[in-house]
N, C-alpha and C positions, 0 to 999 in steps of 0.2 A: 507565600511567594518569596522566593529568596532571589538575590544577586549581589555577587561578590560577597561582602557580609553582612548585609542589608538584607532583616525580615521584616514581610508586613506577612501581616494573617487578614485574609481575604475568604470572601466566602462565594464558591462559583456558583450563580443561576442559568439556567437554561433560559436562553435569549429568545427560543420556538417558543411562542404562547401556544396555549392549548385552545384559548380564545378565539374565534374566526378561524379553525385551522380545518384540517381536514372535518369528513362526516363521516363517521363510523356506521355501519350496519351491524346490526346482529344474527345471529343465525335461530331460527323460528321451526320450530314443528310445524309443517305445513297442513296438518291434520287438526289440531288444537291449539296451535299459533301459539305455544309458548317456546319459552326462550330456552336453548337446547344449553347446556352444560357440559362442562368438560372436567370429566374427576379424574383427579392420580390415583392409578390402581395398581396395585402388586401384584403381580398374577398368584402366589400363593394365601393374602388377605385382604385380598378386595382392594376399598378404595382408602385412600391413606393420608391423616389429615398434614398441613403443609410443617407442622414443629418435629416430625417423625420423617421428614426425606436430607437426605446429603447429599452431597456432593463426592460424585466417585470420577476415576479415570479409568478405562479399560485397558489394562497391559497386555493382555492378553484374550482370545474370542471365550464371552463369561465370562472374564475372569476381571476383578475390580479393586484397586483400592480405595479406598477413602478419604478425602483431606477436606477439615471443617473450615470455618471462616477463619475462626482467631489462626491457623497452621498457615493461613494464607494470607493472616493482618503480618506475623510475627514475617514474613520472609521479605518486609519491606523495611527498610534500614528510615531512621527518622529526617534524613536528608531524599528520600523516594516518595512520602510524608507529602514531600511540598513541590511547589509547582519553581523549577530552579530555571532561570534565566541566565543564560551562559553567552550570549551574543547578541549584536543587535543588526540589523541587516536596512540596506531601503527597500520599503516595499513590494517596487519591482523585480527586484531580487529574485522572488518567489512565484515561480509558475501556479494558476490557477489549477492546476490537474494534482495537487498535492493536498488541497483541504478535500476534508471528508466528510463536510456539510454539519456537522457541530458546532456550535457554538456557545459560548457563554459569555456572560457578562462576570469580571469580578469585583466584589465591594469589601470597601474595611467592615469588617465584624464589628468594631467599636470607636471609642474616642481616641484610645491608646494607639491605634493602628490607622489614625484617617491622616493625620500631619504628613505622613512617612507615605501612604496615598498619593498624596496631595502632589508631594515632590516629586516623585518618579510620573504620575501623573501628567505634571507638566512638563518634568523635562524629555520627555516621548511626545509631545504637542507641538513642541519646539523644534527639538529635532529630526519630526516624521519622521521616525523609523520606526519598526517592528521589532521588538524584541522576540526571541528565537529560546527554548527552554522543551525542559522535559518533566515527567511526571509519570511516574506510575498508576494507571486509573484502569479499574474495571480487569484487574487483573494481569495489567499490561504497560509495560514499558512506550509512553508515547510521545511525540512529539507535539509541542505548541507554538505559534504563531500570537504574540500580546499584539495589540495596539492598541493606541488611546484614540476614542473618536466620541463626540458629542457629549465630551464631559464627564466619560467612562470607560474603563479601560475593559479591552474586549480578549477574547482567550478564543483560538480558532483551533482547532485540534487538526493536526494534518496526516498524509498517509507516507508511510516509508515507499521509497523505490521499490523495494521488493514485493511490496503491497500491490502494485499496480503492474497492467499487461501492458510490454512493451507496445509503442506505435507502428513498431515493425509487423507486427503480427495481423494487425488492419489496417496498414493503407496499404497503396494500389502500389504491387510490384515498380508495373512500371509506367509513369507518366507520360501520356500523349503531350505534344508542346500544341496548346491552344493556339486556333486561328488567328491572327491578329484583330479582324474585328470583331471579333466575338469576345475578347479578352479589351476591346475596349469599351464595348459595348458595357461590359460586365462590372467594368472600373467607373464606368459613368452612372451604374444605376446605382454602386455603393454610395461613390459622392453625392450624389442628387439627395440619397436617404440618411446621408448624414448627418447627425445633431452634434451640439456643444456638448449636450451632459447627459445621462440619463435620468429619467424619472417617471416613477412607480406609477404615478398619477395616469402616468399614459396604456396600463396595463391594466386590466379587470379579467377578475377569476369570474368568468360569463358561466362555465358549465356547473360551479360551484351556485352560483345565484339561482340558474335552471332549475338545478337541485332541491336548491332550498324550499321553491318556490312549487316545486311538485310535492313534497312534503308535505309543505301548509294545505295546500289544497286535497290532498289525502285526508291529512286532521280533519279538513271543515265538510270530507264528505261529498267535495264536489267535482264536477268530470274533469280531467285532464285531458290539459288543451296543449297538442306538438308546439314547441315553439317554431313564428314565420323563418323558411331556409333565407338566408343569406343569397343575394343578386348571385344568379350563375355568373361564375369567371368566363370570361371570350376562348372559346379554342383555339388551342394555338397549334398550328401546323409541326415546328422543328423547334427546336432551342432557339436561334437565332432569330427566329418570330416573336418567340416569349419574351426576350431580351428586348429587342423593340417597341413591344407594346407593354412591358414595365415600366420604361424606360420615361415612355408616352405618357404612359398615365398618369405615374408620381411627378408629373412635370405640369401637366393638368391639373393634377389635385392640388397645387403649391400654388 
């Protein structure tokens, strides 16, 4: 990680644990319930093991060339190498529709490299800002988002404007002007559900535990039981009913 002429060598982890994360399935011969495979085959030598395939581009229909890894280490210059920090921004600065749900954590690799940590570390602590940088990764010129947060400085990879479909293309040509009580109705059900902060605590992956929990019971052999449905919601006539009886309730429930 460079800035101005200040390197540290950092080593990026992926911040997603695989731990608790999703549940993967696999695909099954339904006949013999083994596990189906997937081989690289060449249509003129069968199946092909992984140290015998490359990497090609089509220039033309058929038609291909070739470019190995090292043709594709060698066209990154040793400053594209690192992860360069050229600005530093407040926070807010940066629209949420620009991260592209990557993340990583960076750490000093050594002794040599943790002092020099240490300082940019803190003074990003200090000064709550995000540092703003670019890198070359996975073949591609990208942009990054630093920030320091709970004692480690975090690396958020973001999307170019051009990456992303305009908001012109999905929202509503053209805006009806909301009724007035409907529009206050609406501002009062925000407030009522308002909190200070967010936190996690208040969120459970229910369909993930469902899951889980239909699995074990598979293992152990035993019937599967629907989970109880959730109290039917009230029907509600029009919007401005619904809006009412949210309104009511969360007000009830508090």
């Amino acid at each position: 990680m460079r800035f101005g002429l200040v390197s540290i060598e950092v080593e990026a982890l992926n911040a997603r644990s695989s731990d608790g994360g999703d549940i993967h399935f696999h695909q099954l011969h339904a006949t013999c319930h083994r596990r189906i495979h997937f081989a690289k085959t060449c249509p003129v030598h069968g199946e092909v093991p992984n140290d015998e395939i490359v990497s090609g581009y089509e220039y033309a229909k058929g038609k291909y060339i070739e470019v190995d890894a090292e043709e594709l280490d060698a066209l990154r210059t040793a400053r594209e190498k690192s992860l360069v920090v050229d600005s530093f921004i407040e926070p807010d600065e940066l629209d949420l529709i620009y991260f592209d749900g990557r993340m990583y954590y960076l750490v000093p690799t050594g002794k040599d490299s943790t002092e020099s940590y240490e300082v940019f570390l803190t003074a990003l602590e200090k000064q709550g800002k995000w540092g703003l940088g670019h890198l070359v990764m996975s073949g591609k010129d990208q942009i990054a988002a630093i920030r320091a947060d709970n004692g480690v400085l975090q690396m958020a990879m973001l999307n170019y404007p051009g990456e992303l479909r305009p908001a012109s293309e999905v929202r509503i040509a053209h805006r009806a002007r909301p009724a007035g009580r409907q529009l206050k109705l609406a501002e009062q059900l925000i407030e009522s559900w308002a909190k200070d902060g967010f936190d996690f605590d208040d969120y459970e992956d229910r369909h993930r535990n469902r899951l889980v929990d239909l699995i074990q019971q598979k293992v152990k052999g035993k019937e599967i039981v629907e989970p109880a449905e959730e109290e039917e919601e009230p029907k509600v006539i029009n919007f401005m009913d619904a809006l009412r009886k949210s309104v009511a309730a969360n007000t009830h429930h508090k």
